[in-house]
PDB file with one MODEL, atoms N, CA, C and O in Angstrom:
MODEL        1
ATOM      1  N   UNK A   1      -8.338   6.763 -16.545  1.00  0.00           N
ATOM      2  CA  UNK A   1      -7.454   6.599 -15.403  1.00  0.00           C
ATOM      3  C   UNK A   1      -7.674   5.218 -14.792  1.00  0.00           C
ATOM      4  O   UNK A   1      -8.796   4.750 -14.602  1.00  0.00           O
ATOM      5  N   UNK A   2      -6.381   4.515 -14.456  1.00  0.00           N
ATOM      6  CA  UNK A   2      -6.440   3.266 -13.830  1.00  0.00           C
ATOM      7  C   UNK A   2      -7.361   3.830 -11.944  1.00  0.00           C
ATOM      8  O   UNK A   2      -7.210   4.678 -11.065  1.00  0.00           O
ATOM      9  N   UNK A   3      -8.102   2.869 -12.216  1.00  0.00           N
ATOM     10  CA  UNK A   3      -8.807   2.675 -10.591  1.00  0.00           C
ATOM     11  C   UNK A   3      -8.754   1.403  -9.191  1.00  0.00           C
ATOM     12  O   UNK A   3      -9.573   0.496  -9.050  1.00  0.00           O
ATOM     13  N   UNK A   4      -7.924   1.598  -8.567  1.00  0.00           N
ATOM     14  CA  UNK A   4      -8.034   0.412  -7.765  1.00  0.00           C
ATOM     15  C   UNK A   4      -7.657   0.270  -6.073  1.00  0.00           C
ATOM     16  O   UNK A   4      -7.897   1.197  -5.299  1.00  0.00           O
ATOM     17  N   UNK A   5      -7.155  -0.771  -5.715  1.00  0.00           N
ATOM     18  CA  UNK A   5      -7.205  -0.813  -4.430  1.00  0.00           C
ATOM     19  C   UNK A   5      -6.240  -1.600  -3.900  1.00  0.00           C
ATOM     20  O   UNK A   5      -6.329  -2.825  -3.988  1.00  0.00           O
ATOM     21  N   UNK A   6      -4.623  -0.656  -2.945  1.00  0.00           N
ATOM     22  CA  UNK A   6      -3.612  -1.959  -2.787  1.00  0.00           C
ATOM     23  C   UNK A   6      -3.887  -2.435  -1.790  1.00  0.00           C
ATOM     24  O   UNK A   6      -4.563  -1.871  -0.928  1.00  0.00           O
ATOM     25  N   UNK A   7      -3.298  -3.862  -1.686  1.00  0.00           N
ATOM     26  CA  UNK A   7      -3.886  -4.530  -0.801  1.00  0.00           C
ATOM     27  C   UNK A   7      -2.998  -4.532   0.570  1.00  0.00           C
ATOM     28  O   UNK A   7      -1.949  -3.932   0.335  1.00  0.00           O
ATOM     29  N   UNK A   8      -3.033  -4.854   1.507  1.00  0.00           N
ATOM     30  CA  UNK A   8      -2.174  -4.462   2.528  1.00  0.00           C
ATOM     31  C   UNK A   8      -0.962  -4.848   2.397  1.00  0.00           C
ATOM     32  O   UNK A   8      -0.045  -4.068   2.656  1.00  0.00           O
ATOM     33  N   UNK A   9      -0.690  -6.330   1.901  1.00  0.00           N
ATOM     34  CA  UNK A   9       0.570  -7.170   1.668  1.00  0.00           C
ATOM     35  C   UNK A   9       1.405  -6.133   0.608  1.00  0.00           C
ATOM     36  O   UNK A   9       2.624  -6.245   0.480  1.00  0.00           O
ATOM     37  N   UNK A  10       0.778  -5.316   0.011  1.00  0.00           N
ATOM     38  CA  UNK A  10       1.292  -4.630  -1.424  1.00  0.00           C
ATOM     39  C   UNK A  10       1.928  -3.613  -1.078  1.00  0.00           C
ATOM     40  O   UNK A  10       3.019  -3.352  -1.584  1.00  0.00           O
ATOM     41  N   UNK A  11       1.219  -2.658   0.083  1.00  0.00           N
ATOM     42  CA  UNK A  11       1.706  -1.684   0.834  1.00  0.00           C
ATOM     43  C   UNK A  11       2.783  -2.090   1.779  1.00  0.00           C
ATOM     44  O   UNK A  11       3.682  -1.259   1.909  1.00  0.00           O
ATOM     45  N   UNK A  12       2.873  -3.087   2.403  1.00  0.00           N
ATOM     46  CA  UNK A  12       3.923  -3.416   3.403  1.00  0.00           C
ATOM     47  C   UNK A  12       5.418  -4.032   2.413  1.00  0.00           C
ATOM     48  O   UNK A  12       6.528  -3.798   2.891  1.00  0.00           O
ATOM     49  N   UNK A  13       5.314  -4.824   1.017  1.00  0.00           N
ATOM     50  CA  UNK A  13       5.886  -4.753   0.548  1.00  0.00           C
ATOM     51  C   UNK A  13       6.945  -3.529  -0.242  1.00  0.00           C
ATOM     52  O   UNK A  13       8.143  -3.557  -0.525  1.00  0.00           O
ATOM     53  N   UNK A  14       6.205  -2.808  -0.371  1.00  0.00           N
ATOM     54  CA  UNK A  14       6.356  -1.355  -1.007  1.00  0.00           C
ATOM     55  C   UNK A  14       7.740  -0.605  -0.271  1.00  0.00           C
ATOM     56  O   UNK A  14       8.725   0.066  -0.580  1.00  0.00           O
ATOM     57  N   UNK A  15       7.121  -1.177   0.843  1.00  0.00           N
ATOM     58  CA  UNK A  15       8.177  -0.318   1.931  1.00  0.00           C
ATOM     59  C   UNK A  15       9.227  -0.866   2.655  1.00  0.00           C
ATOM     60  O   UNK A  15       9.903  -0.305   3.518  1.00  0.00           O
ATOM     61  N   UNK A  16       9.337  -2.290   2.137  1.00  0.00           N
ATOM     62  CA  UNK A  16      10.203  -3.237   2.455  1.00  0.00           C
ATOM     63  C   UNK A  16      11.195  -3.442   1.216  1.00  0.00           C
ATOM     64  O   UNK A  16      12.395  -3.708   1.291  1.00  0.00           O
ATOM     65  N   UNK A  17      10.309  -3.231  -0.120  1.00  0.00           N
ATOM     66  CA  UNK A  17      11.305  -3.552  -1.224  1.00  0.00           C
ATOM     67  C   UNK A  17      11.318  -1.922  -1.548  1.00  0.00           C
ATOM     68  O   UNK A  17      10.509  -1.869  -2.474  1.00  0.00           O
ATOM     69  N   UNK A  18      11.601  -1.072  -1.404  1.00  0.00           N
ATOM     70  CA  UNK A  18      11.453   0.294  -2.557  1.00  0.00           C
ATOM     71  C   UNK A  18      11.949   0.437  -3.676  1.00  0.00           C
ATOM     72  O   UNK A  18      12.074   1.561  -4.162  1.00  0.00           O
ATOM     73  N   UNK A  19      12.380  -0.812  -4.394  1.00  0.00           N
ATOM     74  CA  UNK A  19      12.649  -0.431  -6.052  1.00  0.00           C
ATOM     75  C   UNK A  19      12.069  -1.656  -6.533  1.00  0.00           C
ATOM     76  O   UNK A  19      12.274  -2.261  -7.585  1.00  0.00           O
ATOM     77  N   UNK A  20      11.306  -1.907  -5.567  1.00  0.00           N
ATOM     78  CA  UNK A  20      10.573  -3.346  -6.083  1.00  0.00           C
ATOM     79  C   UNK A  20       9.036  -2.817  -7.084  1.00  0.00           C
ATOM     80  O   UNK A  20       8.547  -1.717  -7.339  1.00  0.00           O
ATOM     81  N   UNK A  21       8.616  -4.422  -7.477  1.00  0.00           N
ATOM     82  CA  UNK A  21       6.600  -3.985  -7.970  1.00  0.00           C
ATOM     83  C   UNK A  21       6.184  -3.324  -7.256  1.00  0.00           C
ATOM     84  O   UNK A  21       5.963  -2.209  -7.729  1.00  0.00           O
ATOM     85  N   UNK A  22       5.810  -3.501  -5.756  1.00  0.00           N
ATOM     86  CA  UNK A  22       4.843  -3.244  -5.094  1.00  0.00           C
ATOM     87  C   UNK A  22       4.852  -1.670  -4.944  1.00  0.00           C
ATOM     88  O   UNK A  22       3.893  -0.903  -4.860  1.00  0.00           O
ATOM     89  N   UNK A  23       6.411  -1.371  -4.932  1.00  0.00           N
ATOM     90  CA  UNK A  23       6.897   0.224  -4.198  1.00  0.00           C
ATOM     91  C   UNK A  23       6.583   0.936  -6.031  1.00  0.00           C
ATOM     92  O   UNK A  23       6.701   2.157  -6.141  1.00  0.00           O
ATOM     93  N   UNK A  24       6.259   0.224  -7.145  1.00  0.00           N
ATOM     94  CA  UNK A  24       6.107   1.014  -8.310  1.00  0.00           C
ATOM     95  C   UNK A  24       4.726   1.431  -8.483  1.00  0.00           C
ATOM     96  O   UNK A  24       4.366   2.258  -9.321  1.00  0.00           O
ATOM     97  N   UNK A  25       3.697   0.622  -7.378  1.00  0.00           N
ATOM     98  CA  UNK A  25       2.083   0.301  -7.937  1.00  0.00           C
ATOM     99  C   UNK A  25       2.027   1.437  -6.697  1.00  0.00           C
ATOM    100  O   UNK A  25       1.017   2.142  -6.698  1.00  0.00           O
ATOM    101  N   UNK A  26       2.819   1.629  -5.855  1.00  0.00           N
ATOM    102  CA  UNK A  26       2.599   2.910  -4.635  1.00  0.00           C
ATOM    103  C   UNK A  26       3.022   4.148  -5.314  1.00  0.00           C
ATOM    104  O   UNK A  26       2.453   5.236  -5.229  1.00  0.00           O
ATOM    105  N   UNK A  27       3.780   3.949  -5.802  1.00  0.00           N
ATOM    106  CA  UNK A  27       4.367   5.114  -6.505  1.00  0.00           C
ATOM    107  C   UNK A  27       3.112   5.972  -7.511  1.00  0.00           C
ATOM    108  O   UNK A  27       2.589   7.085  -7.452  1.00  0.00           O
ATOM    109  N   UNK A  28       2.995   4.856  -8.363  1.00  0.00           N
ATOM    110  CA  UNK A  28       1.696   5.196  -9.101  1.00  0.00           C
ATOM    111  C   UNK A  28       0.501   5.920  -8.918  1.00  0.00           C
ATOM    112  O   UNK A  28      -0.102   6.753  -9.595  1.00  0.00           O
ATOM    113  N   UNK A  29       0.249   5.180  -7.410  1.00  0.00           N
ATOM    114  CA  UNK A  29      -1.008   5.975  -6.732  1.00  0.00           C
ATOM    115  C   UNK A  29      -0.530   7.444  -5.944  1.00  0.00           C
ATOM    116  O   UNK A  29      -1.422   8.272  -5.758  1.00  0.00           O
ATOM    117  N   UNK A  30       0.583   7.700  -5.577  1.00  0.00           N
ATOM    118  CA  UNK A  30       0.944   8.633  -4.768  1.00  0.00           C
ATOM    119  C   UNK A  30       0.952   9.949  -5.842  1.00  0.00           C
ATOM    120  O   UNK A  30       0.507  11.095  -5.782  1.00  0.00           O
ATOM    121  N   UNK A  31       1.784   9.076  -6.968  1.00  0.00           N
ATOM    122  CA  UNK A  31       1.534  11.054  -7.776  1.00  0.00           C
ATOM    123  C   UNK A  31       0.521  11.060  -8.846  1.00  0.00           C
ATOM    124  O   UNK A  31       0.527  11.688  -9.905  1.00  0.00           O
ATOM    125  N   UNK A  32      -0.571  10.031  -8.248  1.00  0.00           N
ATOM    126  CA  UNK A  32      -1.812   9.953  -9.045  1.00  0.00           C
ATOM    127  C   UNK A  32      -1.977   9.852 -10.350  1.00  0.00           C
ATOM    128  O   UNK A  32      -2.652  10.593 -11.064  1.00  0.00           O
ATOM    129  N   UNK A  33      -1.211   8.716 -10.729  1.00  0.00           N
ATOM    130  CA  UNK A  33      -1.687   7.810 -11.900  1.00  0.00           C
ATOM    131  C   UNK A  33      -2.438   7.240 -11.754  1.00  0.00           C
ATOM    132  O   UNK A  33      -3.213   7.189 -12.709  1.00  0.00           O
ATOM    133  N   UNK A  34      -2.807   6.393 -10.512  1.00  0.00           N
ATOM    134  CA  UNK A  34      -3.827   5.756 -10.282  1.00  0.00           C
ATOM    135  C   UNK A  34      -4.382   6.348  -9.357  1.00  0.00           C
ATOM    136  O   UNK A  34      -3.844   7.128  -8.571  1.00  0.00           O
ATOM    137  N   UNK A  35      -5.897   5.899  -9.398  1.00  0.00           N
ATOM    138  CA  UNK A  35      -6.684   6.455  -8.305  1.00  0.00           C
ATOM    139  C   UNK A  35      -7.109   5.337  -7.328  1.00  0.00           C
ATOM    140  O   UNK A  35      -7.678   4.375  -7.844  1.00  0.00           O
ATOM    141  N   UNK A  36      -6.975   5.327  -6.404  1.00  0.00           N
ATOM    142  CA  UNK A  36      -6.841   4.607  -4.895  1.00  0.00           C
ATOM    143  C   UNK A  36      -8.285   4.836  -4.816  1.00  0.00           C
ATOM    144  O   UNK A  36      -8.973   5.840  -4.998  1.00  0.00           O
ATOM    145  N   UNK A  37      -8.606   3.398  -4.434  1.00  0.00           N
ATOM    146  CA  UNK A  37     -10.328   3.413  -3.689  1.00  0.00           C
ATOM    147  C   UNK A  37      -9.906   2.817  -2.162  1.00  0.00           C
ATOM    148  O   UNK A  37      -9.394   1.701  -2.068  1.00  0.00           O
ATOM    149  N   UNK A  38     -10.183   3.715  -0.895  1.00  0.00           N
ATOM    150  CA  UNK A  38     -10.087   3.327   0.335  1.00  0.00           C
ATOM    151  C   UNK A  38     -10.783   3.438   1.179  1.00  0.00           C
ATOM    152  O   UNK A  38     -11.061   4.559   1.603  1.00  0.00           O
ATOM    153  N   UNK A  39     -11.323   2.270   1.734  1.00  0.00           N
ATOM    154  CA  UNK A  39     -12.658   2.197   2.819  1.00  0.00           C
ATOM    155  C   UNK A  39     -11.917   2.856   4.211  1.00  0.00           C
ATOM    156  O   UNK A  39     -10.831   3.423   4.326  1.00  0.00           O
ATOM    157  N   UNK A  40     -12.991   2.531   5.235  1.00  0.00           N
ATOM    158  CA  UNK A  40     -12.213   3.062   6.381  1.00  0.00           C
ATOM    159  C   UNK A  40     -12.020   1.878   6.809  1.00  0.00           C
ATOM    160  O   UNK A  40     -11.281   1.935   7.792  1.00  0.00           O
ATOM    161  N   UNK A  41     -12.357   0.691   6.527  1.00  0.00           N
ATOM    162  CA  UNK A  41     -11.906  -0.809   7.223  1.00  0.00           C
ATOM    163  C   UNK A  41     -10.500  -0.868   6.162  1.00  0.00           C
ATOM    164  O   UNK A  41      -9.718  -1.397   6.953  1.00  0.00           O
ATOM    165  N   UNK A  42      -9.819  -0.695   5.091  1.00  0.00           N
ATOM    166  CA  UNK A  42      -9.038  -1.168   4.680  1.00  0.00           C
ATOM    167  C   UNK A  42      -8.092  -0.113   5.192  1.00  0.00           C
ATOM    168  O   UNK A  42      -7.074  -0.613   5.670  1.00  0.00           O
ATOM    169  N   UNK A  43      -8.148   1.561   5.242  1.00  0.00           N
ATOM    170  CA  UNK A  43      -7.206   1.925   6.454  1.00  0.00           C
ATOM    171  C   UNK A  43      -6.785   1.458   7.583  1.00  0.00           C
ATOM    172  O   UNK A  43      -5.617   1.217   7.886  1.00  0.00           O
ATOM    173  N   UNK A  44      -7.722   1.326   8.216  1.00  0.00           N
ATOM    174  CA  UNK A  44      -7.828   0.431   9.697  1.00  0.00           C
ATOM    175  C   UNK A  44      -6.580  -0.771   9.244  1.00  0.00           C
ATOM    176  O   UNK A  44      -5.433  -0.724   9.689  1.00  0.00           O
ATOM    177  N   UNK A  45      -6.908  -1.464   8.611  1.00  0.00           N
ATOM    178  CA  UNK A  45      -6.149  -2.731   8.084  1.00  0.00           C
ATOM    179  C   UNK A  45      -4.286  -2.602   8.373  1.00  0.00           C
ATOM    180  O   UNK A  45      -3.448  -3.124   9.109  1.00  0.00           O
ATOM    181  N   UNK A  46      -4.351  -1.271   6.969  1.00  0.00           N
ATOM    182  CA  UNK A  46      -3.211  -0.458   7.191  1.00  0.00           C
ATOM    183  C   UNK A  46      -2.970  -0.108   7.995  1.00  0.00           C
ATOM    184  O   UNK A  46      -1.893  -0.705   8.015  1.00  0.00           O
ATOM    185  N   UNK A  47      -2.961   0.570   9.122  1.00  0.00           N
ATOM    186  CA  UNK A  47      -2.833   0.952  10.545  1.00  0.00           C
ATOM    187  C   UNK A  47      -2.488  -0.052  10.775  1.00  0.00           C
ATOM    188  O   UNK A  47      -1.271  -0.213  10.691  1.00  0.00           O
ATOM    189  N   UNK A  48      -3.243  -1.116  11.135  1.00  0.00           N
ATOM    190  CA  UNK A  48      -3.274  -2.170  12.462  1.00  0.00           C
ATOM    191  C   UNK A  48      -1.638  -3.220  11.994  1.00  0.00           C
ATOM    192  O   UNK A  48      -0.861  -3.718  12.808  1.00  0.00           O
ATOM    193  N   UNK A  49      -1.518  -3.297  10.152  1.00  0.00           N
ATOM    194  CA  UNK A  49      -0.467  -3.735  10.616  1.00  0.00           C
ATOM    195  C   UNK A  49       1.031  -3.378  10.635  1.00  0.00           C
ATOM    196  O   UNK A  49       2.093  -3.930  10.920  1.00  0.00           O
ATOM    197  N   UNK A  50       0.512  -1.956  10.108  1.00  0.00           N
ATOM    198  CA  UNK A  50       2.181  -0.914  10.273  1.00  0.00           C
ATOM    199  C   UNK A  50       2.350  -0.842  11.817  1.00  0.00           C
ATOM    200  O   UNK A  50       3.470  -0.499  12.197  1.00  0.00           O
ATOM    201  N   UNK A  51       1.585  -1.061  12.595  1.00  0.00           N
ATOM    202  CA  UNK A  51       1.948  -0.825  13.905  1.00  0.00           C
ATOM    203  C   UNK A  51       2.606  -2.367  14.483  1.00  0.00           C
ATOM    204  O   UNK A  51       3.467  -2.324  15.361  1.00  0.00           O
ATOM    205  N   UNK A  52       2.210  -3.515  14.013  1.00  0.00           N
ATOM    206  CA  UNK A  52       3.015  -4.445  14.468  1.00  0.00           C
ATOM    207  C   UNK A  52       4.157  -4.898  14.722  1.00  0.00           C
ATOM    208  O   UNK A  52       4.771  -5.389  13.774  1.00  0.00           O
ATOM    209  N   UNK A  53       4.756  -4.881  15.974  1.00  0.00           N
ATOM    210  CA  UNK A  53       5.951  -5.195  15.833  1.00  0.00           C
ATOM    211  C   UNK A  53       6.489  -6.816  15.342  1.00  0.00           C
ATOM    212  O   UNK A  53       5.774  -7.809  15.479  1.00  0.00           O
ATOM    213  N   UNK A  54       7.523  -6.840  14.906  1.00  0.00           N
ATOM    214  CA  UNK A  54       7.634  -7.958  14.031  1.00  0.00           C
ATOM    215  C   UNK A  54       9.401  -8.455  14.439  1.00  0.00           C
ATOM    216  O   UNK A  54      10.414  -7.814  14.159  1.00  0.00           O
ATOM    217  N   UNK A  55       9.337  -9.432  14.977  1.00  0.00           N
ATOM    218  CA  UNK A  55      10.994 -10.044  14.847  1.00  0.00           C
ATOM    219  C   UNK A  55      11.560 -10.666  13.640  1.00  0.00           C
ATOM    220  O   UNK A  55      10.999 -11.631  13.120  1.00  0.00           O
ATOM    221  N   UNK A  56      12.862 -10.060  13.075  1.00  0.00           N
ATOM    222  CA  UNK A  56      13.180 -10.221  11.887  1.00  0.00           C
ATOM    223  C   UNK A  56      14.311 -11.219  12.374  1.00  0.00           C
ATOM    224  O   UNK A  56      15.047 -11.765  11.553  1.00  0.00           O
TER     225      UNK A  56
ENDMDL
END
């Protein structure tokens, strides 16, 4: 089994492009092709910047 770790830019992409790379390497991990290694600082990460608001 592939093992790894997305990086925040990968996750925020994911959800910005959804038929993009990033939303395929999420995909992957969600119905567990891959297995996700996640600290509690790289959640945190996630959190801190899904909550940002951002002017487009």
């Amino acid at each position: 089994m592939i093992r790894g770790v997305l990086d925040t830019n990968v996750v925020i992409s994911a959800l910005l492009q959804p038929l993009g790379p990033s939303a395929h390497a999420l995909l992957l991990a969600v119905n567990g092709a891959v297995q996700l290694y996640i600290s509690a600082e790289i959640c945190c990460e996630y959190e801190d910047v899904l909550r940002r608001r951002t002017i487009w």
